[in-house]
N, CA and C of each residue as an Amber inpcrd file, in Angstrom:
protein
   567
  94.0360000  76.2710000 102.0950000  94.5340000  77.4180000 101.3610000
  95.8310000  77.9110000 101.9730000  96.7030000  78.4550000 101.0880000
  97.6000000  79.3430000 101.5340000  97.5390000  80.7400000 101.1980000
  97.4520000  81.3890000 102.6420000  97.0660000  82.6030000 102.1830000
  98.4070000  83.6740000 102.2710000  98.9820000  84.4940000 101.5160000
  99.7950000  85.5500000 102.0450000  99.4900000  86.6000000 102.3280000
 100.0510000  87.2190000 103.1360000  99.7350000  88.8460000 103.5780000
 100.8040000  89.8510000 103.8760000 100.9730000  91.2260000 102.7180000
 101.9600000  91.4660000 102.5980000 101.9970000  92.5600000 103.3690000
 103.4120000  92.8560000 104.1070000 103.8350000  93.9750000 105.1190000
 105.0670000  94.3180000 104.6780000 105.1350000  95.8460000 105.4060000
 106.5490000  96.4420000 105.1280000 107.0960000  96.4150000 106.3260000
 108.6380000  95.5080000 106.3200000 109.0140000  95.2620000 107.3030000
 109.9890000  95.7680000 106.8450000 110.8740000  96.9670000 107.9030000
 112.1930000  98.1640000 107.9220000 113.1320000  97.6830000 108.3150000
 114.2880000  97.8570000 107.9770000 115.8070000  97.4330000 108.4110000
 115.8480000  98.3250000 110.0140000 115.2480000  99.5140000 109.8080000
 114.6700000  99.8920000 110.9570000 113.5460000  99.8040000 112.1280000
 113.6230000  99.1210000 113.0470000 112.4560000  98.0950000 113.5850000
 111.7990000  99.3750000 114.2330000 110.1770000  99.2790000 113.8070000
 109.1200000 100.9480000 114.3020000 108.8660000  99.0900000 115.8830000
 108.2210000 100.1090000 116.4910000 107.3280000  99.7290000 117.5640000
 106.1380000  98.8850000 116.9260000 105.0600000  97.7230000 117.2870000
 104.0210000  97.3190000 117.3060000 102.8470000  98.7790000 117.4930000
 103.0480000  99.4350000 118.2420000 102.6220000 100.9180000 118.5750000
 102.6780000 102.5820000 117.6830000 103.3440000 102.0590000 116.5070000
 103.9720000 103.4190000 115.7120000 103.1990000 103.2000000 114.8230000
 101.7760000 102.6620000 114.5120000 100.7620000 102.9680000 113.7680000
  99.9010000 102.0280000 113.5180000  98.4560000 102.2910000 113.5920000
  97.4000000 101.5450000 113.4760000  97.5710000 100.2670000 112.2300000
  98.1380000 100.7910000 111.4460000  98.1700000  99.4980000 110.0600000
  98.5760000  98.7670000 110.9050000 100.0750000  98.6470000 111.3460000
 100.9970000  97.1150000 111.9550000  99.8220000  96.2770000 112.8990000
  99.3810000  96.8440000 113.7650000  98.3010000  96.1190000 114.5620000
  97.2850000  95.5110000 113.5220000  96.6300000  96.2240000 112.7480000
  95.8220000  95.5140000 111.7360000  96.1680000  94.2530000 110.9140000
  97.2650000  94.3220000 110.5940000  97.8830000  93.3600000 109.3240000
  97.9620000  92.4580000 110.4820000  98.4360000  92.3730000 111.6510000
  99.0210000  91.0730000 112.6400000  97.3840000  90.4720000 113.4480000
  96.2060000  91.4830000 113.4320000  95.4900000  90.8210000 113.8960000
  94.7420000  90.1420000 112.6180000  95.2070000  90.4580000 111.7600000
  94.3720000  89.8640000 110.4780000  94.4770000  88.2980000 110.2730000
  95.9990000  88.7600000 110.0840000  97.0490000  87.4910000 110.3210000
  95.9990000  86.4700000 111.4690000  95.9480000  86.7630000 112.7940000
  95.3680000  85.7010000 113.9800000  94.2550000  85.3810000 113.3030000
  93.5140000  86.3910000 112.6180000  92.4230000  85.7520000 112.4410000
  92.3940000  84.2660000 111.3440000  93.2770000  85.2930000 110.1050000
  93.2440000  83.9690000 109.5640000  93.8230000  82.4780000 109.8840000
  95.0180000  82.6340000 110.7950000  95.0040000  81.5620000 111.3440000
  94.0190000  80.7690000 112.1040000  92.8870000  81.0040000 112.5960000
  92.0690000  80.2060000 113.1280000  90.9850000  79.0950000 111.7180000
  91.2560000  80.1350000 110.5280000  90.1170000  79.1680000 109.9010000
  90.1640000  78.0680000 109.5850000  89.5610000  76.7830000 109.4050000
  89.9730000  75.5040000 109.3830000  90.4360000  75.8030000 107.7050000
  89.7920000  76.3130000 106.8840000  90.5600000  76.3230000 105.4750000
  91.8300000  76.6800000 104.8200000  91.9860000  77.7400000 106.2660000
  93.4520000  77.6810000 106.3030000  94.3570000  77.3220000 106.3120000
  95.6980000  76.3140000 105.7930000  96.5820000  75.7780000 106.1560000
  98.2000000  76.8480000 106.6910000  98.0920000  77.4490000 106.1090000
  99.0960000  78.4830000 106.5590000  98.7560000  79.6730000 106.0250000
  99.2840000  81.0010000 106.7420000  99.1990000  82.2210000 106.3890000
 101.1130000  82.5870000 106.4300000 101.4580000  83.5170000 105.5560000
 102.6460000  83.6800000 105.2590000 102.7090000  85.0740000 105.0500000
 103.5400000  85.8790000 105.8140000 103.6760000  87.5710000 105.9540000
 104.4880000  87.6930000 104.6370000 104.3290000  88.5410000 103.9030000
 105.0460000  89.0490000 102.4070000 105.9050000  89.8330000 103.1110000
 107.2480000  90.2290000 102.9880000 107.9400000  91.4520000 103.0810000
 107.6980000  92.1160000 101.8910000 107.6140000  93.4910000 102.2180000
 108.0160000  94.3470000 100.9700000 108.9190000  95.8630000 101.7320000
 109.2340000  95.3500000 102.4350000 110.3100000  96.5590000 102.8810000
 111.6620000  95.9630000 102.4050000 112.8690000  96.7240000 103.2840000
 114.3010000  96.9380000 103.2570000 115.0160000  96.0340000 104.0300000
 114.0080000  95.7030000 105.4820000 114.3790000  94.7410000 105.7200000
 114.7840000  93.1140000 105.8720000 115.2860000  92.4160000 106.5520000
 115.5030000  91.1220000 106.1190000 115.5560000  90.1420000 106.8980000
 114.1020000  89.9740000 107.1330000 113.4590000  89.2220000 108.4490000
 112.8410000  88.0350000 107.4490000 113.3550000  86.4780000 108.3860000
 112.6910000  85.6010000 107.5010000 111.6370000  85.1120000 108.8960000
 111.6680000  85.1840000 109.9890000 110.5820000  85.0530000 110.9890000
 110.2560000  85.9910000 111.8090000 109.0300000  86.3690000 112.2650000
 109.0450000  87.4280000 113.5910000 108.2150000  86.2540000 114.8770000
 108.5880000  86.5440000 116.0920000 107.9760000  86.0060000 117.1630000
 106.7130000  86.5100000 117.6490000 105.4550000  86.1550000 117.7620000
 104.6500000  87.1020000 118.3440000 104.5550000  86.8320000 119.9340000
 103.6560000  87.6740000 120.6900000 103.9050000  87.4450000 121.8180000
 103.5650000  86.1360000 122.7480000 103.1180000  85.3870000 122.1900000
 102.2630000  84.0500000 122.5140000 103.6350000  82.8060000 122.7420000
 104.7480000  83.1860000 121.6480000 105.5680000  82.4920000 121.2800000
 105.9710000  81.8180000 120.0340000 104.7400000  81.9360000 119.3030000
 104.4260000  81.3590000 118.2180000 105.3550000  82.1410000 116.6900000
 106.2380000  81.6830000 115.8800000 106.7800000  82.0680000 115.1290000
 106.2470000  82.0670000 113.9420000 106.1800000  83.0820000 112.8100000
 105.4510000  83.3670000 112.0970000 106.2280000  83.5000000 110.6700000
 105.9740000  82.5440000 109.8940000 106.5770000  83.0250000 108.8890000
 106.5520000  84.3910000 108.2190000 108.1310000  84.3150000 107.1420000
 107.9670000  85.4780000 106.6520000 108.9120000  85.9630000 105.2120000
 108.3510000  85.9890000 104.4620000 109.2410000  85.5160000 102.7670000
 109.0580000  86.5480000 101.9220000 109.6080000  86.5630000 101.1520000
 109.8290000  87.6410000  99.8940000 108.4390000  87.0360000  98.4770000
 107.9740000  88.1860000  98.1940000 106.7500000  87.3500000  97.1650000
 107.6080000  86.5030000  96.2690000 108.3050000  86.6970000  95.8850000
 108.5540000  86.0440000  94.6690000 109.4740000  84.3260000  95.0470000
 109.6230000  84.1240000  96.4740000 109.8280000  82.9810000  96.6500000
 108.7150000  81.8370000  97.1190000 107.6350000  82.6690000  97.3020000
 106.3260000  81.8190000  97.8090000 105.4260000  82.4750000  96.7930000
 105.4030000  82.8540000  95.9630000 104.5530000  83.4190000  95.0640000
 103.6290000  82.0040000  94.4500000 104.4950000  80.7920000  94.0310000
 103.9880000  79.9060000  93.3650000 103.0300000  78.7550000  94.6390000
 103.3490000  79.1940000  95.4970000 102.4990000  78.2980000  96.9140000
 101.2650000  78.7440000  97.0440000 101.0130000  79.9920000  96.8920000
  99.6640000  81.0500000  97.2390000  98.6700000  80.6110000  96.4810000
  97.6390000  80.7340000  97.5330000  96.2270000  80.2110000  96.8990000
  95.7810000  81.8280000  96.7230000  96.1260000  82.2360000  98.2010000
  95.2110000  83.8610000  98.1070000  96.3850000  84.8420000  98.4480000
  96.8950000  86.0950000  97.8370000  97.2050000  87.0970000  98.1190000
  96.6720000  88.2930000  98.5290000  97.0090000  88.6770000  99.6070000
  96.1470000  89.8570000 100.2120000  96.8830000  90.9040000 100.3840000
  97.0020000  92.0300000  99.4720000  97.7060000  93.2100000  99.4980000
  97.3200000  93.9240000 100.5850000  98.3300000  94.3560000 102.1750000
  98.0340000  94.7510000 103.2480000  99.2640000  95.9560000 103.3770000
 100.0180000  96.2410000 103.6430000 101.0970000  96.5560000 103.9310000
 102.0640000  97.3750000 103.2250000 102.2270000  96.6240000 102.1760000
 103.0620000  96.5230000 100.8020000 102.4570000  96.2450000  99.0030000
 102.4300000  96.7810000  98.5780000 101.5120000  96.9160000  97.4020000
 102.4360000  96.3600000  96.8340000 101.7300000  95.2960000  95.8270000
 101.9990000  93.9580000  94.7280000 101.6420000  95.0510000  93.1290000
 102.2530000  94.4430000  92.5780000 102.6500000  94.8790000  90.9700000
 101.7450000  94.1370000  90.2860000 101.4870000  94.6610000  89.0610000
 100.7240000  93.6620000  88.1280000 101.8720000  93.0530000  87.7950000
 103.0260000  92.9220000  87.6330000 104.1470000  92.4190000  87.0010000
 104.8230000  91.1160000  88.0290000 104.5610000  91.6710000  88.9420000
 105.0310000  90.5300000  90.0560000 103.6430000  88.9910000  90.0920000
 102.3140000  89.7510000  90.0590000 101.3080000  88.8310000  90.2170000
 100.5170000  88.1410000  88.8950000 101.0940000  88.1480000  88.0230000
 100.6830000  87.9740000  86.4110000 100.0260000  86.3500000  86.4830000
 101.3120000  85.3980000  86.7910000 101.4990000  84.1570000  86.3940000
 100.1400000  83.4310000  87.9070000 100.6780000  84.2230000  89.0100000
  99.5950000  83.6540000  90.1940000  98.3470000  83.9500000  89.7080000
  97.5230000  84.9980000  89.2690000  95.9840000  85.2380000  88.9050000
  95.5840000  84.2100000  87.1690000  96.5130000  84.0980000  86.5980000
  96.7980000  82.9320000  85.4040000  95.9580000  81.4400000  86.1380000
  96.6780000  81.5820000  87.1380000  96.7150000  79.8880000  87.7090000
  95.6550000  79.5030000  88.5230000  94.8190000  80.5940000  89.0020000
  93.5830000  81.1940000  89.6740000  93.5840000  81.2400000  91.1590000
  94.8930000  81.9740000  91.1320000  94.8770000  82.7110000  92.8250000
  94.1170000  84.0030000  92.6090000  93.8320000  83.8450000  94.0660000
  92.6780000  85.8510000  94.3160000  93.5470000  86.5160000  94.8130000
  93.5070000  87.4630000  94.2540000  94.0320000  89.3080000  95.3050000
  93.3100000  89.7350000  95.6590000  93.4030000  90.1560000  96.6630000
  92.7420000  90.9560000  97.7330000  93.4140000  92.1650000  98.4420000
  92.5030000  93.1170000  98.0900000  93.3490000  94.5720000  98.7450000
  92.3740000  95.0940000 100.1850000  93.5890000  94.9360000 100.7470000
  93.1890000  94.8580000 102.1160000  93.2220000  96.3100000 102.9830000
  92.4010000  97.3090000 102.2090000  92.7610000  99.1020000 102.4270000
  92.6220000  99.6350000 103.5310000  93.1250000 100.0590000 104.0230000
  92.7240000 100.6710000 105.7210000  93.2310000 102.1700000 105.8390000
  93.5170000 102.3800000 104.7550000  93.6950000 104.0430000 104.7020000
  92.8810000 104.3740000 104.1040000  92.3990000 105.7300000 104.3450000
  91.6100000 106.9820000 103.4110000  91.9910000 106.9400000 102.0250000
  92.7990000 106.4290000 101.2840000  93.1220000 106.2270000  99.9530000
  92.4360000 107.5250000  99.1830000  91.1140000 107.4920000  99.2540000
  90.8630000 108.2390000  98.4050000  91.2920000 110.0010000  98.5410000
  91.4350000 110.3230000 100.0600000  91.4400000 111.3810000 100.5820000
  92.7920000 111.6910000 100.2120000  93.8080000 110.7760000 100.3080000
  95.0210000 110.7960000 100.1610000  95.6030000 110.9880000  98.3940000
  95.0520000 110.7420000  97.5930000  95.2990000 110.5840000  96.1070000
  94.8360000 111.5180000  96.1370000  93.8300000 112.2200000  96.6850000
  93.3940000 113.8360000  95.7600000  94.3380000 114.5490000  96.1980000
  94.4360000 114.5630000  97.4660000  95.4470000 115.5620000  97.9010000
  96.8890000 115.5880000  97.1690000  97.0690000 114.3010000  96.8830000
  98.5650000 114.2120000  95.8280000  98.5600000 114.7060000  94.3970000
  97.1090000 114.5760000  93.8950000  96.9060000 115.0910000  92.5970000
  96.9540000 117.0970000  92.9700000  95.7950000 117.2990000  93.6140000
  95.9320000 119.2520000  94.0500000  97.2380000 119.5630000  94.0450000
  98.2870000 118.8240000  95.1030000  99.0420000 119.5940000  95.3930000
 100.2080000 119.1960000  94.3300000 100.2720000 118.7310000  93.9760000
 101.5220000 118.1570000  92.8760000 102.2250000 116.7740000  93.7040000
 101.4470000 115.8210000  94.8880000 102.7020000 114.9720000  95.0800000
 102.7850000 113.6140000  94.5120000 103.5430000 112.9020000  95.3820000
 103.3940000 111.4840000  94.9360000 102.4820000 110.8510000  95.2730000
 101.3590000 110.3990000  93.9780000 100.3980000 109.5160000  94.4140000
 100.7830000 108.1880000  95.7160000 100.1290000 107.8950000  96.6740000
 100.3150000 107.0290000  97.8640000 100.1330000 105.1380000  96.9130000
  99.2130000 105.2970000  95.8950000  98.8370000 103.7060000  95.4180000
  99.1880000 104.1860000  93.7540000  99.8230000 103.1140000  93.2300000
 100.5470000 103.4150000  91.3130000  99.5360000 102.1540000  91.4630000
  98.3930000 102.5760000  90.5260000  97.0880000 101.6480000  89.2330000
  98.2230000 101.0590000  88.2180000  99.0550000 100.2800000  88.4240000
  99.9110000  99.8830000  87.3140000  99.1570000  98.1660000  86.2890000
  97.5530000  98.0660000  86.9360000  96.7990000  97.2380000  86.0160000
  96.8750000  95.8180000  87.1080000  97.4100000  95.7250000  88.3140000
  97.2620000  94.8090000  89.0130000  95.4710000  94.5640000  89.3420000
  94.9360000  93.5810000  89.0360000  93.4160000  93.4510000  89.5420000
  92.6920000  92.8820000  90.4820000  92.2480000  93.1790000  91.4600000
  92.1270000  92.8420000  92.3300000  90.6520000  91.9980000  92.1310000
  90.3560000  90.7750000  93.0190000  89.1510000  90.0950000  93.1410000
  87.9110000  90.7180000  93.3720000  88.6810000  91.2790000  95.0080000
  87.6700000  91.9340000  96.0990000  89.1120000  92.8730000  96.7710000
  88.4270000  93.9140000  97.3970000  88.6580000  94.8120000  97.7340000
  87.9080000  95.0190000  99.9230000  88.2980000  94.7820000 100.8670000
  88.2150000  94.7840000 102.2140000  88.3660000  96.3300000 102.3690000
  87.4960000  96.5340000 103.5600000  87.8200000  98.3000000 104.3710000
  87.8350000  97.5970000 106.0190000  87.7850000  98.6120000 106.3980000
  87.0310000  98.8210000 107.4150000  86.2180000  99.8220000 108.0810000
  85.2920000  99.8240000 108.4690000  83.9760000 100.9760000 108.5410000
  84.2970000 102.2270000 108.8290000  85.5020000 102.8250000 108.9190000
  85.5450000 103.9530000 108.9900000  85.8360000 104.3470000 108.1770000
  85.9550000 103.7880000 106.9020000  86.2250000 103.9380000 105.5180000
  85.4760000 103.9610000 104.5020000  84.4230000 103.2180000 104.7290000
  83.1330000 102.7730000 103.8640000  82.2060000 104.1900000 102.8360000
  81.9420000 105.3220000 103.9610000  81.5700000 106.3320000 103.2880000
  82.7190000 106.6180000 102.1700000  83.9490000 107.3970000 102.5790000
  84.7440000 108.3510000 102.3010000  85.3520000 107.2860000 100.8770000
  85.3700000 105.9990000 100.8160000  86.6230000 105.6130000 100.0470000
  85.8090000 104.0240000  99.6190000  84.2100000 103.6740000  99.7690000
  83.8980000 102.4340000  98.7960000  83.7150000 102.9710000  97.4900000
  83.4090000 104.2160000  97.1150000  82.9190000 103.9970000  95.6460000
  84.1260000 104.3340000  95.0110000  85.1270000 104.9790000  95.4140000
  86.4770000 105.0010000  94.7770000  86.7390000 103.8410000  94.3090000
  87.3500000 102.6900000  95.5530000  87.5680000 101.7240000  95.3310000
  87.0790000 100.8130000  94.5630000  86.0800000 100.7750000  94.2320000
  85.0230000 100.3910000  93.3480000  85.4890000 100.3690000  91.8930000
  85.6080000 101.6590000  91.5960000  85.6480000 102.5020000  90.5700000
  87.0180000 102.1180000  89.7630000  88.4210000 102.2450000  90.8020000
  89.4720000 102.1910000  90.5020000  89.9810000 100.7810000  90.0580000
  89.5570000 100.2590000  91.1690000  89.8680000  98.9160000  91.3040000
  88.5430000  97.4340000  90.1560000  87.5440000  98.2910000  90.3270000
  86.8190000  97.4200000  89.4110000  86.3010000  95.9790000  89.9490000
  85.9920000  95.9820000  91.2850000  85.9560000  94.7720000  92.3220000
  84.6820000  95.3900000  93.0960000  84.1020000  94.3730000  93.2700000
  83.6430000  94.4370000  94.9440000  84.1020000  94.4910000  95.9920000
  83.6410000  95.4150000  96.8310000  84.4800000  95.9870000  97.8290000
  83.5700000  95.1510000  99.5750000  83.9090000  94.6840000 100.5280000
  83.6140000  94.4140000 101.3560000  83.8580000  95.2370000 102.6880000
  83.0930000  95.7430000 103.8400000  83.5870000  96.3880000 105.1510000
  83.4400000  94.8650000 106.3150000  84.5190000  94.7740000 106.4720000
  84.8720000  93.7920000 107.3690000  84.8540000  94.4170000 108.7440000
  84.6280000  93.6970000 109.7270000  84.4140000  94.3280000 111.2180000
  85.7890000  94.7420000 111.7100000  86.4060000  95.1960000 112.5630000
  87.0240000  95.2230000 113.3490000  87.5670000  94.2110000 113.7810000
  88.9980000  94.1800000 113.6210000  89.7560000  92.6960000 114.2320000
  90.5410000  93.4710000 115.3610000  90.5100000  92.4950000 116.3430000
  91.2360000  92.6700000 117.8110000  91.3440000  91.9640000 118.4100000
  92.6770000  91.9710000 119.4760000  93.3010000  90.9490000 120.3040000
  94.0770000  91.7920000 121.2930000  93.7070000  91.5580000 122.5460000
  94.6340000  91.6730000 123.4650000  96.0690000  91.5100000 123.6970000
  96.5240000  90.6390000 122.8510000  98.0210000  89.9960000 122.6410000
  99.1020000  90.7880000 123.4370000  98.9390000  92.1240000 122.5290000
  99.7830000  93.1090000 122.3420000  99.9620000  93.6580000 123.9510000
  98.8890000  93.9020000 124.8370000  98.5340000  94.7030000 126.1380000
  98.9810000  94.1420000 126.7000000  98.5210000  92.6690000 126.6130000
  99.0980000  91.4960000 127.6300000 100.3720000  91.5480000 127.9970000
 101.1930000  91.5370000 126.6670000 102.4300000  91.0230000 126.6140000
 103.2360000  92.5240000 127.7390000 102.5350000  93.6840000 127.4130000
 103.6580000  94.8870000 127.9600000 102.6700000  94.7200000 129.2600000
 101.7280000  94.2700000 129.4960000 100.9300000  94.4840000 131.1200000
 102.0360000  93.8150000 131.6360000 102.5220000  92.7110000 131.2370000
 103.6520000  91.3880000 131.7950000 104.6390000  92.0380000 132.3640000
 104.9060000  92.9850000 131.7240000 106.2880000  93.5350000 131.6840000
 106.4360000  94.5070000 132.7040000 105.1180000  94.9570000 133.0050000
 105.4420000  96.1990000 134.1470000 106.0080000  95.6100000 135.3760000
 106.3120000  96.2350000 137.0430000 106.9430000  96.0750000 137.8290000
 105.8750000  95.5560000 138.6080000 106.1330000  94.3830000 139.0040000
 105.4840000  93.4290000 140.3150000 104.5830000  94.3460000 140.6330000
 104.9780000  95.4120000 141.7570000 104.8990000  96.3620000 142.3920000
 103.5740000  97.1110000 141.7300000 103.2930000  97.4520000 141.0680000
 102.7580000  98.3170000 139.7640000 101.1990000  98.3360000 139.4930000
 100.4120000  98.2630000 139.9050000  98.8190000  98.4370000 139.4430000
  98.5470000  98.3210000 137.9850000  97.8940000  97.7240000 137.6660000
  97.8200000  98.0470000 135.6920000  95.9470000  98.0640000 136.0630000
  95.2700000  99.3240000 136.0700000  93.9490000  98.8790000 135.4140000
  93.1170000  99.8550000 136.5980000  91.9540000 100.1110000 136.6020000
  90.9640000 100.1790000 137.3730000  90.5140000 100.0790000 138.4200000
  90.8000000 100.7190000 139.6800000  90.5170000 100.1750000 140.8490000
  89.0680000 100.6550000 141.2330000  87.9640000 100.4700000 141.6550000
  86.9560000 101.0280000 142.0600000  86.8020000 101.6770000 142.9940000
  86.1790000 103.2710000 143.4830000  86.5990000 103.7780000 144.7740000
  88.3580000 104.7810000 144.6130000  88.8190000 104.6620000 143.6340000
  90.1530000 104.6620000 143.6730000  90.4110000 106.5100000 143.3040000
  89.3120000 107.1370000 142.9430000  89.0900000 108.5660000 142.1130000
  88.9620000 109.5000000 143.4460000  89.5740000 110.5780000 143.8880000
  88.9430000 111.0990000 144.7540000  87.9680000 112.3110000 144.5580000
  86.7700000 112.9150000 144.9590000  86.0200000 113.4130000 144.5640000
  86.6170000 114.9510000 145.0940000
């Protein structure tokens, strides 16, 4: 399979650290690289910026394309990052690729509050349909039957994805000199 997974990548580069999504979408990413059904995973841009690879810390270079130039390669699209159009994904769900919305925000908490107060809804229902629908468990109460509802899918709570990668790479970085961690005995009473 080829799977894509779409992110908003800024002409302005945030930190790995400037919010829980970016860590999510990149450990998603590792994961799916391990499955043998996998043949490649491919990061969607949907930002401003204009990154065709990012490096992760391992060394390993990661692709990274605009939907509409790998659109026709995709077995599976996984809306993460960057929200896909019914207009952009018409001809791929035709041909029998899956979407997959990959939610990790409160969504639902967030749309009411845009409806009360007068703002801009956070997700436009513009008729894109999704297969299945992913959370993760801190979401499951507050935002499966929404999703459900809206989306018209089965919704799945997937565990927790994590990797050290990220720690490693800045533990590396500190000064020779420098302690990183836990010493036992080390607290004074």
């Amino acid at each position: 399979l080829k799977v894509g997974l779409t992110v908003f990548i800024a002409k302005l580069q945030s930190s790995i650290w400037s919010n829980g999504a970016i860590q999510n979408y990149l450990f998603l990413y590792l994961l799916l690289k391990k499955i043998a059904l996998v043949k490649e995973v491919i990061l969607i841009n949907g930002g401003d910026g204009d990154v065709q690879s990012l490096t992760l810390p391992d060394g390993s270079s990661v692709r990274v394309a605009r939907l509409a130039e790998v659109i026709d390669e995709l077995d599976v699209l996984i809306e993460g990052g960057s929200q896909v159009f019914a207009t952009e994904i018409s001809g791929f769900q035709v041909r029998g690729g899956k979407l997959v919305g990959y939610m990790i925000g409160n969504s639902y908490v967030m749309d009411m509050e845009a409806t009360l107060f007068q703002r801009t809804a956070m997700r436009v229902f513009d008729g894109a349909v999704f297969d299945a629908v992913w959370t993760l468990p801190h979401h499951e109460y507050t935002c499966r039957s929404y999703w459900q509802i809206m989306h018209r899918c089965p919704v799945s709570v997937l565990p927790y994805i994590w990797s050290p990668i990220f720690l490693d790479q800045n533990i590396q970085k500190l000064a020779a000199h420098t302690h990183y961690g836990y010493v036992p005995g080390s607290i004074k009473k």
